[in-house]
Structure formats: structure tokens, C-alpha cells
Gaussian input, Z-matrix of N, CA and C with variables (Angstrom, degrees):
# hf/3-21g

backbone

0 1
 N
 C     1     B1
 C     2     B2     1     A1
 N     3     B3     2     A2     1     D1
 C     4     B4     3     A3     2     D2
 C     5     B5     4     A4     3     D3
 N     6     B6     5     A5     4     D4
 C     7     B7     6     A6     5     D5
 C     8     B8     7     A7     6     D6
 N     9     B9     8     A8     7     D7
 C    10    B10     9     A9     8     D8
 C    11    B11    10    A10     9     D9
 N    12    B12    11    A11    10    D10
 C    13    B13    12    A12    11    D11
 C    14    B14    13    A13    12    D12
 N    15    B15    14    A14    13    D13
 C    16    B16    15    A15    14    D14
 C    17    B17    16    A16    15    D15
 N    18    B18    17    A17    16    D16
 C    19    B19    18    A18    17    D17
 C    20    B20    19    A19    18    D18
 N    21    B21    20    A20    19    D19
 C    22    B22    21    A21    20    D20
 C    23    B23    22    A22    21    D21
 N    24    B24    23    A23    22    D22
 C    25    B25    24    A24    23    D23
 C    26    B26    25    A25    24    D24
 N    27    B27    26    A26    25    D25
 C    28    B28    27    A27    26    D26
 C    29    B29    28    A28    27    D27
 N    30    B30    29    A29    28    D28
 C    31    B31    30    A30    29    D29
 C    32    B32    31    A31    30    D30
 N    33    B33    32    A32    31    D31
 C    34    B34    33    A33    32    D32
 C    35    B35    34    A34    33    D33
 N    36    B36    35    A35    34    D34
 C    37    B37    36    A36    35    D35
 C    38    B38    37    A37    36    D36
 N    39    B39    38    A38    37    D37
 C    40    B40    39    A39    38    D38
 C    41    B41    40    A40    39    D39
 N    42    B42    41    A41    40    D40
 C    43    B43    42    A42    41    D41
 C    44    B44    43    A43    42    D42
 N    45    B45    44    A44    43    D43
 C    46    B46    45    A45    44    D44
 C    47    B47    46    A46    45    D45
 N    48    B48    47    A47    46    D46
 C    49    B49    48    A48    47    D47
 C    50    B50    49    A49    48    D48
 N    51    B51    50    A50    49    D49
 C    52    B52    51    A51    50    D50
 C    53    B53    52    A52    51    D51
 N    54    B54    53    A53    52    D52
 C    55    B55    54    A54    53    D53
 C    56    B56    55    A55    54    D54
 N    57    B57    56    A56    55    D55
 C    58    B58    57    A57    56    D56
 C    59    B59    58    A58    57    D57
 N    60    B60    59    A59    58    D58
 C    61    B61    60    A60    59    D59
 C    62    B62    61    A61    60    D60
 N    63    B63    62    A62    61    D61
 C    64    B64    63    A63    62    D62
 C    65    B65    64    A64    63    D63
 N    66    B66    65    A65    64    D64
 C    67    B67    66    A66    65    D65
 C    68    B68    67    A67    66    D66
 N    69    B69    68    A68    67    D67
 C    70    B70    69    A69    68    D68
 C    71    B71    70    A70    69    D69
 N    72    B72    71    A71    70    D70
 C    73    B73    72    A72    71    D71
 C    74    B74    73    A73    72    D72
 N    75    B75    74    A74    73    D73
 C    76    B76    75    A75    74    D74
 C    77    B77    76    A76    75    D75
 N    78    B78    77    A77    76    D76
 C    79    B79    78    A78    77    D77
 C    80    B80    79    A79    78    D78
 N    81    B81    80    A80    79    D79
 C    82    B82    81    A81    80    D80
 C    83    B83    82    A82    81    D81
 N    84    B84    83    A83    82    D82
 C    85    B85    84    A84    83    D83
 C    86    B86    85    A85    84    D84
 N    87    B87    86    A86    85    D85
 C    88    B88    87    A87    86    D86
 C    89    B89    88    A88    87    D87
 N    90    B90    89    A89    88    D88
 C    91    B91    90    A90    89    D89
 C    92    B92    91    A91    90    D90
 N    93    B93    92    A92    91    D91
 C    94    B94    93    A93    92    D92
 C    95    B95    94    A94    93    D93
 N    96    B96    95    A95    94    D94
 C    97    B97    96    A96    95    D95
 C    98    B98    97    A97    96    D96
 N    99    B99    98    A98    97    D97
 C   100   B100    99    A99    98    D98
 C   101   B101   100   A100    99    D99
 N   102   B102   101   A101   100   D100
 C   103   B103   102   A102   101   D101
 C   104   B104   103   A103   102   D102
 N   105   B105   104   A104   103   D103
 C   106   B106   105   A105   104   D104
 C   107   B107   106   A106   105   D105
 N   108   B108   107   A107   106   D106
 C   109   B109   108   A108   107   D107
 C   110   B110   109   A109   108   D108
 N   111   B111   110   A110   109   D109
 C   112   B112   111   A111   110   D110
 C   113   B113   112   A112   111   D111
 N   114   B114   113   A113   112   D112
 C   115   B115   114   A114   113   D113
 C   116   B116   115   A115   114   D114
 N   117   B117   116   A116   115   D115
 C   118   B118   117   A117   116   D116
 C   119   B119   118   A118   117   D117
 N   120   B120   119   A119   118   D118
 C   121   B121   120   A120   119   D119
 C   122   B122   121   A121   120   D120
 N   123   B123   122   A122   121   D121
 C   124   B124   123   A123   122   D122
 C   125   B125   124   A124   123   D123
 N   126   B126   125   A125   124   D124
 C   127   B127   126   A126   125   D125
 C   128   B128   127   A127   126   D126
 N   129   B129   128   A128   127   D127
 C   130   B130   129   A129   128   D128
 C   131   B131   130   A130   129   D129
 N   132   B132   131   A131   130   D130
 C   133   B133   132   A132   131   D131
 C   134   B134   133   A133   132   D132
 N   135   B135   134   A134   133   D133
 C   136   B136   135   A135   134   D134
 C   137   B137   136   A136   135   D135
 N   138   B138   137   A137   136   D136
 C   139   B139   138   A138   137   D137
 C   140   B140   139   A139   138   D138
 N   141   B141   140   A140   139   D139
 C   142   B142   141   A141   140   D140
 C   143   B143   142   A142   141   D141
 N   144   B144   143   A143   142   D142
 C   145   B145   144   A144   143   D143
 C   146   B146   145   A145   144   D144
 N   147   B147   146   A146   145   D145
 C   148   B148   147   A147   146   D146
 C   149   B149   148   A148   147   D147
 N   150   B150   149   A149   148   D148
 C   151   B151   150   A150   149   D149
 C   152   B152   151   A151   150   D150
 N   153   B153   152   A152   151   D151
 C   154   B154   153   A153   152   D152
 C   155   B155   154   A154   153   D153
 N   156   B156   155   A155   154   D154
 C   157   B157   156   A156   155   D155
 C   158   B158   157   A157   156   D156
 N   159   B159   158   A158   157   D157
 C   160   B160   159   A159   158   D158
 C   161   B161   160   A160   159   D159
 N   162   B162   161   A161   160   D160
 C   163   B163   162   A162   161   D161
 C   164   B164   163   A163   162   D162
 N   165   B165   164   A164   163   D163
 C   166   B166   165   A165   164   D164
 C   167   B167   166   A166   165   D165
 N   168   B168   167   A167   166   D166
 C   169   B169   168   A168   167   D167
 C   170   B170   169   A169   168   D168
 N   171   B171   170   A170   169   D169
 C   172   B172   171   A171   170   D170
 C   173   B173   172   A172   171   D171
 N   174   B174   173   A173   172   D172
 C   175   B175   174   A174   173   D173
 C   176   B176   175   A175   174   D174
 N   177   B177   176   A176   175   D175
 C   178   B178   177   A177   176   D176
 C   179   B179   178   A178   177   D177
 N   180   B180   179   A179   178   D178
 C   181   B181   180   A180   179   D179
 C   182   B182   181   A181   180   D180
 N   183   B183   182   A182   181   D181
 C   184   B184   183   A183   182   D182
 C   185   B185   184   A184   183   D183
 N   186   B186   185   A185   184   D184
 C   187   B187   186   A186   185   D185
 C   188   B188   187   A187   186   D186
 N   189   B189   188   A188   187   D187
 C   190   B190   189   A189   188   D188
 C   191   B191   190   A190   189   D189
 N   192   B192   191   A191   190   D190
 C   193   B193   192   A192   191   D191
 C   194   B194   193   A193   192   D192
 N   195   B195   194   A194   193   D193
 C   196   B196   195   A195   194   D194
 C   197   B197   196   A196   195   D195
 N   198   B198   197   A197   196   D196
 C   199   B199   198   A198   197   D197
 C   200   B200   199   A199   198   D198
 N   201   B201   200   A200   199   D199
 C   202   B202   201   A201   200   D200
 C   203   B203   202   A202   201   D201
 N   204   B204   203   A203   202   D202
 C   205   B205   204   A204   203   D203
 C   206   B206   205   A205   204   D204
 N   207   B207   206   A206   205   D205
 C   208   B208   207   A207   206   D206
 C   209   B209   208   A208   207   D207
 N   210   B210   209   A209   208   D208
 C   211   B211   210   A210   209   D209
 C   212   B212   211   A211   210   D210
 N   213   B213   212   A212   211   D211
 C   214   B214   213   A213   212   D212
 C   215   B215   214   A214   213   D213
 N   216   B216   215   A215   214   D214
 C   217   B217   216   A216   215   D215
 C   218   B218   217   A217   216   D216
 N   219   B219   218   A218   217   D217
 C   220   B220   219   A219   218   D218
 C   221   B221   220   A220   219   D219
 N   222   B222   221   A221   220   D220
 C   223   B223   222   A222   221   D221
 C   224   B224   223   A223   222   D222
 N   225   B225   224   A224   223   D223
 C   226   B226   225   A225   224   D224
 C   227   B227   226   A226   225   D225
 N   228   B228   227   A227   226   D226
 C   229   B229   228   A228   227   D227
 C   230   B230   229   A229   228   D228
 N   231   B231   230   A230   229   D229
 C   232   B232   231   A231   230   D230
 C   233   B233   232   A232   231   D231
 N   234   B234   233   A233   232   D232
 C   235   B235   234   A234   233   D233
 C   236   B236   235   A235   234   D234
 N   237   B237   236   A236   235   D235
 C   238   B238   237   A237   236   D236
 C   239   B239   238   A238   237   D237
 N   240   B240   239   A239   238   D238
 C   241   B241   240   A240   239   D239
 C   242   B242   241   A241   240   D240
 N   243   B243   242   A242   241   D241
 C   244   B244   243   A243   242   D242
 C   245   B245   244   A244   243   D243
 N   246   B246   245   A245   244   D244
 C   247   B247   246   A246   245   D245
 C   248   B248   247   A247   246   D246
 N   249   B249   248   A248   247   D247
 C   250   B250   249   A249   248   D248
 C   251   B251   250   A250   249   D249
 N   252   B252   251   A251   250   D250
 C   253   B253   252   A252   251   D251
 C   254   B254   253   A253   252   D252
 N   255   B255   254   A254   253   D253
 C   256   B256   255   A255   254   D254
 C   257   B257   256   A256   255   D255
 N   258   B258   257   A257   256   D256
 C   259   B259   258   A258   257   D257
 C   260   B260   259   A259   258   D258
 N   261   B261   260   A260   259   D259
 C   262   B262   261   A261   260   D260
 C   263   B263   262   A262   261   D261
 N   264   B264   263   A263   262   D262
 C   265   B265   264   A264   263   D263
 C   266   B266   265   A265   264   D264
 N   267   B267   266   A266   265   D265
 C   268   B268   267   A267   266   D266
 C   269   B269   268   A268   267   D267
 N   270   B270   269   A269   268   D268
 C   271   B271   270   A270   269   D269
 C   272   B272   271   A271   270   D270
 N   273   B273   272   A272   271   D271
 C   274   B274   273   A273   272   D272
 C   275   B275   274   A274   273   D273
 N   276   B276   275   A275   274   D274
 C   277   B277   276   A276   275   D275
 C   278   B278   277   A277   276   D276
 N   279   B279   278   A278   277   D277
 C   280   B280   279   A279   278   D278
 C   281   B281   280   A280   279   D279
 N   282   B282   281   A281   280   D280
 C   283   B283   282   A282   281   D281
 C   284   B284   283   A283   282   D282
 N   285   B285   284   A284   283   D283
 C   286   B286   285   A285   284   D284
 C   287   B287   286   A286   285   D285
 N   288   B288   287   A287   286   D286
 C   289   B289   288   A288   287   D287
 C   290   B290   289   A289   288   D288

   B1=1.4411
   B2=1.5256
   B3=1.1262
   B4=1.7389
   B5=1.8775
   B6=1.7056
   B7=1.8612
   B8=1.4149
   B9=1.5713
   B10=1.0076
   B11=1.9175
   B12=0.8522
   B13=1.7148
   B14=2.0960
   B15=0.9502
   B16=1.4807
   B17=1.5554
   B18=1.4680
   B19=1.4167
   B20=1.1890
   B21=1.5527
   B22=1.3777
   B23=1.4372
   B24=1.2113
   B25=1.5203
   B26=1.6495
   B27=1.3608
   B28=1.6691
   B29=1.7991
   B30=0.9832
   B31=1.6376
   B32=1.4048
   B33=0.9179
   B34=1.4204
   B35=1.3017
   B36=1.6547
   B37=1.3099
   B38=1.6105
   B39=1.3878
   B40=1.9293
   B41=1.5062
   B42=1.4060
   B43=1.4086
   B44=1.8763
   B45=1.5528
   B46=1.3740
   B47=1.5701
   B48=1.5319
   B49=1.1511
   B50=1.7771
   B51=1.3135
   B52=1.5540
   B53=2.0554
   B54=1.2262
   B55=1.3594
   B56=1.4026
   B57=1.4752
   B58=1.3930
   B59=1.1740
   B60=1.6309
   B61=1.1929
   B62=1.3651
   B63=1.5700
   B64=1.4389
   B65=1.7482
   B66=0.9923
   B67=1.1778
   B68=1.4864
   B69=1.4312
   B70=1.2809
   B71=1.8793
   B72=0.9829
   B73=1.6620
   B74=1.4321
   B75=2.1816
   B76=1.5098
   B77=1.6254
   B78=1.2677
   B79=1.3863
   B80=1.2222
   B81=1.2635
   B82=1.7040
   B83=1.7118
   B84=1.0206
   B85=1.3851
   B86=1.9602
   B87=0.9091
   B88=1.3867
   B89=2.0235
   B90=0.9803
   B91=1.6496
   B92=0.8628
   B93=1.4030
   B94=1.6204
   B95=1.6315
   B96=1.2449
   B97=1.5872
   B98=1.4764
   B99=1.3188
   B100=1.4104
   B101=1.5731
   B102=1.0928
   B103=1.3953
   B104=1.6841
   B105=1.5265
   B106=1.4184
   B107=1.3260
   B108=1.4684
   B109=1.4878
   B110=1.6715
   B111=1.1739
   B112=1.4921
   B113=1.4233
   B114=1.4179
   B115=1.5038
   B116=1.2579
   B117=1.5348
   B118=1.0362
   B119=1.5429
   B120=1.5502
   B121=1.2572
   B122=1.8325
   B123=1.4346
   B124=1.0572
   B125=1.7290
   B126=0.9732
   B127=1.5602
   B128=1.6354
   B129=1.2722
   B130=1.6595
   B131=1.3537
   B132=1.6630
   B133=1.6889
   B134=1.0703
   B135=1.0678
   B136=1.3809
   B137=1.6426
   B138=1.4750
   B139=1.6293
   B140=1.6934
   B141=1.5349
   B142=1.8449
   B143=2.1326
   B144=1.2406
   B145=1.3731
   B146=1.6582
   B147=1.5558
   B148=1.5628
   B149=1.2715
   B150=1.0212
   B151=2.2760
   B152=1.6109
   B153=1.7359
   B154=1.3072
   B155=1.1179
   B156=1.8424
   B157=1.3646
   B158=2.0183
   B159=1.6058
   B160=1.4012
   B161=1.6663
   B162=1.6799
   B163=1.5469
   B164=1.3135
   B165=1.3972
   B166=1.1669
   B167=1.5500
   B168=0.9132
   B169=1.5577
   B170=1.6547
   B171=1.4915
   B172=1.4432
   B173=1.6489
   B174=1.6311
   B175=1.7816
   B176=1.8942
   B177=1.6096
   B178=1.6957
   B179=1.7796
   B180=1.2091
   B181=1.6830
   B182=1.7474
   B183=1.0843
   B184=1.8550
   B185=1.3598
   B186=1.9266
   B187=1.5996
   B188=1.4477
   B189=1.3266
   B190=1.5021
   B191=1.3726
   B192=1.9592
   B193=1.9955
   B194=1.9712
   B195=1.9048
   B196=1.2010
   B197=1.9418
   B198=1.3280
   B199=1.2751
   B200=2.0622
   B201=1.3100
   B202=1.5771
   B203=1.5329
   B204=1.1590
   B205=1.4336
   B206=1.8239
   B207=1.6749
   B208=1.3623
   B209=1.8090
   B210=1.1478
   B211=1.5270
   B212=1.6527
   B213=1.0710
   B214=1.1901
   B215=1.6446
   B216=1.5274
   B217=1.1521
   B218=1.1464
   B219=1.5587
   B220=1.5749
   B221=1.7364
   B222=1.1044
   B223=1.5631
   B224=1.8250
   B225=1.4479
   B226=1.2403
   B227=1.4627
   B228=1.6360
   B229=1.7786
   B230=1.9869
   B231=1.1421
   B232=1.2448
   B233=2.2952
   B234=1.2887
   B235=1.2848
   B236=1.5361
   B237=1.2263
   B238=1.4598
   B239=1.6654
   B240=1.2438
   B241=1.7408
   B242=1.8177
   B243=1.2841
   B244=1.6907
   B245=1.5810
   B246=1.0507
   B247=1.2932
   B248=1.2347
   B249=1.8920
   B250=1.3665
   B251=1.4897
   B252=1.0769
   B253=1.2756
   B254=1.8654
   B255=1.2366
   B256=1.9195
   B257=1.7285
   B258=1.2638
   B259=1.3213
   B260=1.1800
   B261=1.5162
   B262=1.5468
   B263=1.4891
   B264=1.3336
   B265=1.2722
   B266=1.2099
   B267=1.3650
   B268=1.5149
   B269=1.6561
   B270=1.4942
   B271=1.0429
   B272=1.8692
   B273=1.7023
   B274=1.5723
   B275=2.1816
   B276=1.5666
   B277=1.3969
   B278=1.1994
   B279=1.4233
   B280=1.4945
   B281=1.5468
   B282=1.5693
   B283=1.4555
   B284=1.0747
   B285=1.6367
   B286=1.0989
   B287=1.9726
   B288=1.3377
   B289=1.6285
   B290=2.0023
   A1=108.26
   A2=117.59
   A3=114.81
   A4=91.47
   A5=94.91
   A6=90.27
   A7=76.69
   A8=108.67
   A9=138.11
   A10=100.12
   A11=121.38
   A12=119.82
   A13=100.68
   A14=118.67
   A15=118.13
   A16=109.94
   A17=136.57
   A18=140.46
   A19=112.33
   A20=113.89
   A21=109.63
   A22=96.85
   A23=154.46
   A24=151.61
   A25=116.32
   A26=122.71
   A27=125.65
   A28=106.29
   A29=97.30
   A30=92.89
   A31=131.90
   A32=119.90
   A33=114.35
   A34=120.51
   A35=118.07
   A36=117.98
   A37=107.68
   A38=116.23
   A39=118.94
   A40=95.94
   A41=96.58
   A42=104.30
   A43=82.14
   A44=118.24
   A45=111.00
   A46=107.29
   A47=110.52
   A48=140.95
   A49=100.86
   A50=115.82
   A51=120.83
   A52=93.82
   A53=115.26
   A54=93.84
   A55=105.67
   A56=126.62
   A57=138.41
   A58=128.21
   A59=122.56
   A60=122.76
   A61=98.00
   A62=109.25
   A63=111.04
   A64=144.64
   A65=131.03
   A66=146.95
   A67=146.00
   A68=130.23
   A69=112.06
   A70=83.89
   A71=85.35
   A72=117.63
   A73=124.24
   A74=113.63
   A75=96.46
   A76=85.34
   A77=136.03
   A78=123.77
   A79=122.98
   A80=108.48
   A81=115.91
   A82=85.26
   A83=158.10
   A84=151.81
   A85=101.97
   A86=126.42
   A87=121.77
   A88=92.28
   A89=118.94
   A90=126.49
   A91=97.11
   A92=117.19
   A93=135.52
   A94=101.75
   A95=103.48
   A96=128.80
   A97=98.15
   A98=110.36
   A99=115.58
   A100=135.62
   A101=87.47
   A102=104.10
   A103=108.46
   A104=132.62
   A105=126.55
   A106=99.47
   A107=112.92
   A108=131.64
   A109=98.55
   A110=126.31
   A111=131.69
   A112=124.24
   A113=99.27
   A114=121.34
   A115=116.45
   A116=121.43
   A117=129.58
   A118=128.44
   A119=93.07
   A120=100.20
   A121=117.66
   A122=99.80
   A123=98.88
   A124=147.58
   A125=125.39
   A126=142.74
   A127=116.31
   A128=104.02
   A129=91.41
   A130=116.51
   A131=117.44
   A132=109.98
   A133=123.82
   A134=155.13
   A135=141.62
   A136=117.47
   A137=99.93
   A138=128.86
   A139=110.62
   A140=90.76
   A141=90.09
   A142=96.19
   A143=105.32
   A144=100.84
   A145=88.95
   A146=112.64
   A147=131.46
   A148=120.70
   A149=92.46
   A150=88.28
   A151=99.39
   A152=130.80
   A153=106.57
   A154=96.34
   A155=121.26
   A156=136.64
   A157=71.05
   A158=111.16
   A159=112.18
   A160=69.77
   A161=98.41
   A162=115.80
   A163=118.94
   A164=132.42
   A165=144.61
   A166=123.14
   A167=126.96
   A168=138.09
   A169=81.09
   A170=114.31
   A171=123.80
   A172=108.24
   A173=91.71
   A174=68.12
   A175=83.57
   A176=81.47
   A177=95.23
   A178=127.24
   A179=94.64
   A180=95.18
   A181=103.79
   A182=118.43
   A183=136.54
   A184=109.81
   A185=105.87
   A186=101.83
   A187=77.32
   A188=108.57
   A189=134.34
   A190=118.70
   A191=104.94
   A192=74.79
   A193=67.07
   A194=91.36
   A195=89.53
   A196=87.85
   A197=117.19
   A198=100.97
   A199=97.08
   A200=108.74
   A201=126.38
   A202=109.64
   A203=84.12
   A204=84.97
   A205=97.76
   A206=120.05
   A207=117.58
   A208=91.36
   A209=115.47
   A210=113.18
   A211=100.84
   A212=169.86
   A213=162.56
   A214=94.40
   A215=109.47
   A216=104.95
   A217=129.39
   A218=121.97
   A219=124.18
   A220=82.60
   A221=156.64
   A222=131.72
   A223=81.72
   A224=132.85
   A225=108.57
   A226=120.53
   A227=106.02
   A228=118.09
   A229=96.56
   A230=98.49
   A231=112.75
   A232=123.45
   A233=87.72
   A234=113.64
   A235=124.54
   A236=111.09
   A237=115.53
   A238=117.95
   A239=104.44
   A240=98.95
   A241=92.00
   A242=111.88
   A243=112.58
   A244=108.25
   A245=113.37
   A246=119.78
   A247=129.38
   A248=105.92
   A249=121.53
   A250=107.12
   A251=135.27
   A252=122.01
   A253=116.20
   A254=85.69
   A255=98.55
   A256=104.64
   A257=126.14
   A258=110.58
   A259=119.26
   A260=121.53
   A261=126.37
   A262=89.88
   A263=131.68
   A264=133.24
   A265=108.94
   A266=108.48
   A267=119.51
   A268=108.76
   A269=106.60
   A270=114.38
   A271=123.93
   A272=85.65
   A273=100.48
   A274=100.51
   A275=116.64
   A276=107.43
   A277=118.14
   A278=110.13
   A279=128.21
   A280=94.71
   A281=131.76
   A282=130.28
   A283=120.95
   A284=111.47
   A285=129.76
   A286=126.39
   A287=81.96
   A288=113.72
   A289=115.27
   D1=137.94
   D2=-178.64
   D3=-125.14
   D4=172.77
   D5=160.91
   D6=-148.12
   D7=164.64
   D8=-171.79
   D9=-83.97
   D10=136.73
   D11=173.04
   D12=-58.95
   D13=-43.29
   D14=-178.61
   D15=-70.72
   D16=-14.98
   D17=146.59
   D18=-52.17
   D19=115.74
   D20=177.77
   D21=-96.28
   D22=-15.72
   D23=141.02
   D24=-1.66
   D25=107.22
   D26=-171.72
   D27=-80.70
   D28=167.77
   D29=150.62
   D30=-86.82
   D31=168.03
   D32=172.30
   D33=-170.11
   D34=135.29
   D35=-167.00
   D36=-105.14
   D37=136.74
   D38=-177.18
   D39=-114.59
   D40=142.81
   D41=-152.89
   D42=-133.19
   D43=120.96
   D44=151.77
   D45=-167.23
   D46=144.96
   D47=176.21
   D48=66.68
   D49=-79.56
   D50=-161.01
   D51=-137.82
   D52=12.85
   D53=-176.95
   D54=-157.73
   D55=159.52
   D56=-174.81
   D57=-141.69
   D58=144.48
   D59=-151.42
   D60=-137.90
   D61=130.40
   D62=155.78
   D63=-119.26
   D64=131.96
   D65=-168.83
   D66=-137.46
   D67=162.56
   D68=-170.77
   D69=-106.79
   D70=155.58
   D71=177.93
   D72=-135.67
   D73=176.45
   D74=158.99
   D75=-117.74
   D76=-26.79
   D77=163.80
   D78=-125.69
   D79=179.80
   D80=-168.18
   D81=-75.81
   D82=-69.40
   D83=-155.04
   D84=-57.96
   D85=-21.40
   D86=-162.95
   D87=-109.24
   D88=-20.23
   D89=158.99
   D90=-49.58
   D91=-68.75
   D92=-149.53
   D93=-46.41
   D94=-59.47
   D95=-155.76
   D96=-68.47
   D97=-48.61
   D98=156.85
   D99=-23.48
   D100=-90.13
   D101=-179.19
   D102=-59.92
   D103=-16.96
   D104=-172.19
   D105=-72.05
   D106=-53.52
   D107=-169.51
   D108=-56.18
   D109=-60.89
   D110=166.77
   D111=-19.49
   D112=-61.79
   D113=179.19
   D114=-65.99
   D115=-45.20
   D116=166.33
   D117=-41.12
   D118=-53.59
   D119=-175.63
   D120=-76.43
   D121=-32.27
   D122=151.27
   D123=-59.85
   D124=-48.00
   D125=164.34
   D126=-90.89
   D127=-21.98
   D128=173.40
   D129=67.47
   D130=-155.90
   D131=149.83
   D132=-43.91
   D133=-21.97
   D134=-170.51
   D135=-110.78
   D136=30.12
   D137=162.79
   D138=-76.53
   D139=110.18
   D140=-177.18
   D141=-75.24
   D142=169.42
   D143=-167.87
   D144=-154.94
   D145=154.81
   D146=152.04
   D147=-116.02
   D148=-176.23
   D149=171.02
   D150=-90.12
   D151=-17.79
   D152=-175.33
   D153=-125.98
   D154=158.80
   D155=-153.08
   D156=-131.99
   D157=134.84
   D158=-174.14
   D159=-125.16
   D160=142.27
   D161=155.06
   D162=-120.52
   D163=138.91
   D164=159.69
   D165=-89.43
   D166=113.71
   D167=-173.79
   D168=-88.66
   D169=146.66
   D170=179.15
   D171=-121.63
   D172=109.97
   D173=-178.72
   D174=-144.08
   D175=127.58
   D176=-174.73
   D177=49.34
   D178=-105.42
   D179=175.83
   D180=-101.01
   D181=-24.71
   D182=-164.77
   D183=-107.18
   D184=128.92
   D185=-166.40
   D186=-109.52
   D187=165.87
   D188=157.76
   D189=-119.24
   D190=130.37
   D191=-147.64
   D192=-132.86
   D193=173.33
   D194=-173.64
   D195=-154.67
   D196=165.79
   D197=-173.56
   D198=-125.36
   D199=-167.70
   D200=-168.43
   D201=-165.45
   D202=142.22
   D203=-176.54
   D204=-100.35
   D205=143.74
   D206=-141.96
   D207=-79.16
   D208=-45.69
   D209=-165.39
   D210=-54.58
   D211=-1.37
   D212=-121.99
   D213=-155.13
   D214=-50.44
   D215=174.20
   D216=-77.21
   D217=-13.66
   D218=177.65
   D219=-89.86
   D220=-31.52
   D221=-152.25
   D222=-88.47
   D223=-45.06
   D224=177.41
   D225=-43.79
   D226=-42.89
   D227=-157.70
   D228=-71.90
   D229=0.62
   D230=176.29
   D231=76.18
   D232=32.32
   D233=174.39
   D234=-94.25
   D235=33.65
   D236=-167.61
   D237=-40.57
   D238=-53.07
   D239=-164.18
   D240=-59.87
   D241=-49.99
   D242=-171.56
   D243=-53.97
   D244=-26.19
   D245=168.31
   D246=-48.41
   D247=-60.70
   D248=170.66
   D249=-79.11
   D250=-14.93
   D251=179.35
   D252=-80.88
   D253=-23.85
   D254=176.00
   D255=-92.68
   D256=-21.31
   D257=166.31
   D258=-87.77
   D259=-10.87
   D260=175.80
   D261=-72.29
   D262=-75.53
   D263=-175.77
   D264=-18.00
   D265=-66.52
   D266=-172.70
   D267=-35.53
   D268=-73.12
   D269=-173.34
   D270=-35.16
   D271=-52.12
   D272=-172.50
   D273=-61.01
   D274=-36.92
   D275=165.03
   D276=-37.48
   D277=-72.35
   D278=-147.80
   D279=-106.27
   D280=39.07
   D281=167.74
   D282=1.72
   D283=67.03
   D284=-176.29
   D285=-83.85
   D286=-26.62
   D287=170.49
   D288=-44.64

């Protein structure tokens, strides 16, 4: 992967459950969205998953990292029902109700 010096787009690494993804971006939320859809399409069902998607902004030796909660990011990545079906889960874990 190269970037052009005139791309102002960072890298950024998405970090969830058992696997990681890297990419250029303009924010850590649009990585995110990125890389789910990626993964997805890549692994399909047999995509391990958490409730949080961790991003790393890459800059030089120092990351700047920021986190998501996963259901929010699959209804962006445009996965709605999987969405609600992992925040129901959620809920029913962490009896949040």
C-alpha cells in the first residue's frame, strides 16, 4: 500500500475481537465502517466479533486511538438487522434493559 504525500487520508488500524484491519482513511469512524464491511465481506459468518471496534490513527511512532460501539457501526456499514440483533444481545449480556 503506498499514499501519495498530497493525500491527507492517515492510516489507521481497526482492531476487534480476534482480527485487524488496515487502511487509509479521513477519520477513525469512516476506518471503522471500512474495514467492518471488508471483513464482512471477507469472512462472512465466520467473522469473530465484540461489542467494541478499537481504532488506531497512525501517526509516526504514536497512535491516537478512539473506540465504537460495534452495533452503530454495522447499521452505518449498512447492516441494520445485524445491528439490532447484536445490540439486543448486548443488552440481554450486560442487562441493560
Amino acid at each position: 500500500m503506498f499514499r501519495s504525500t498530497e493525500n491527507q487520508d492517515s492510516f489507521y488500524r481497526i482492531s476487534c475481537s480476534d482480527w485487524e484491519y488496515i487502511c487509509l482513511a479521513e477519520s477513525h469512524y469512516e476506518a471503522s465502517v471500512k474495514a467492518l464491511k471488508e471483513m464482512i465481506k471477507l469472512k462472512g459468518g465466520k467473522l469473530n466479533l465484540s461489542f467494541t471496534l478499537i481504532s488506531d490513527r497512525i501517526l509516526d511512532l504514536n497512535l491516537e486511538r478512539e473506540f465504537f460501539y460495534l452495533p452503530v457501526v454495522m447499521s452505518d456499514a449498512g447492516f441494520k438487522d445485524l445491528a439490532k440483533d447484536f445490540s439486543d444481545l448486548c443488552d440481554f449480556l450486560l442487562d441493560t434493559r
